[in-house]
N, C-alpha and C positions, 0 to 999 in steps of 0.2 A: 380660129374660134372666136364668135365675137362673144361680148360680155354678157349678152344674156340667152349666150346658153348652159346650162349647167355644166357643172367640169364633175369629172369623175374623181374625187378625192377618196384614195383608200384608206383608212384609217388604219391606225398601227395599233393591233389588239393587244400590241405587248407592253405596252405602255399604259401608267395608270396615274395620271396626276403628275404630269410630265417625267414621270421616273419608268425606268425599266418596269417590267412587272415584277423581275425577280429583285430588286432592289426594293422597291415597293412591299415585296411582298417580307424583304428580312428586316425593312422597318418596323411594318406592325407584327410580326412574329418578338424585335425586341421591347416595342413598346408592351405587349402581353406580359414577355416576361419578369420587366419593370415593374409594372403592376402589380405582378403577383407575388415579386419579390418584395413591395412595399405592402402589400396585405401579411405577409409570412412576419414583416420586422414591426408591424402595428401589435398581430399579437405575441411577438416575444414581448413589446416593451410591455404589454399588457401581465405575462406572466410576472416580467422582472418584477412590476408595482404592486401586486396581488400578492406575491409571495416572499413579502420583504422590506416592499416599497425602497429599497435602497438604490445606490446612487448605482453606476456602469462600474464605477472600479470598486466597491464592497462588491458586488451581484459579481463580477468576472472574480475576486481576489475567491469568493466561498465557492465557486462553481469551479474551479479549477479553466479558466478562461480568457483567452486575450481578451483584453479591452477593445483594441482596436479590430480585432473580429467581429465580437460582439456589436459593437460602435455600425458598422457597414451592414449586419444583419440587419439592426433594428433600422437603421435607415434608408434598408432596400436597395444598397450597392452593391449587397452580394446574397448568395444563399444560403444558408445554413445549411452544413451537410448532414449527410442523413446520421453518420455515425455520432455526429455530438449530437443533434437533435433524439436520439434514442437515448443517450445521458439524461438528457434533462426529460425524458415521458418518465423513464423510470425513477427517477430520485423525485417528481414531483405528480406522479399518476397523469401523466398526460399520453394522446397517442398521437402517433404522426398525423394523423388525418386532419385531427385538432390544428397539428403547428403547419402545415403545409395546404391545407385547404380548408380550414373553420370549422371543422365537423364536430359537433359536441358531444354525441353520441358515441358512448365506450371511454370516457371521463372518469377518473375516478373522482367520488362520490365529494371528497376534500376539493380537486379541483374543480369541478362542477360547481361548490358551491361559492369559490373564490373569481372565478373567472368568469 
């Protein structure tokens, strides 16, 4: 074959930015989740300062709450699970949709007006 004739290069569809696609694809599945977990610990810290404004260890010591829980929520290392977050909608009129995806809509009327 000489040089100038075209070569038949298959490309590899499984591949996407020199990674697997399936590797590729559980990158941006965790950078998503990253995200969303740092959206979820913006509005805890937002509750913590709206309803208190106190520090991580007052806010964990009156909540009945690790610090270092708490501490990884707020800063999107981890998730808040759903059973403490139903804690804190009911002691503070908030609802999941509120803490898990920004939804202000079904607020109670106190948090709506602080948050």
């Amino acid at each position: 074959m000489s040089e100038s004739e075209p070569q038949n290069v298959e490309l590899n569809k499984s591949t996407v930015r020199g990674k697997s696609k399936a590797a590729f694809d559980r990158d941006e599945k965790a950078a998503r989740e990253s995200d969303r977990n740092r959206q979820i610990g913006q509005r805890l810290e937002t509750l913590r300062l709206a309803f208190g404004g106190e520090t991580q260890k007052v806010w964990c010591e009156k909540n009945g709450i690790r610090q270092t829980a708490w501490n990884n929520w707020e800063l999107g290392n981890r998730r808040i699970s759903v059973e403490e977050a139903e804690k804190l909608c009911q002691r503070y009129g908030l609802t999941l949709d509120w803490i898990y995806l920004g939804r202000r809509d079904g607020l109670s009327a106190s948090a709506a007006k602080v948050l």
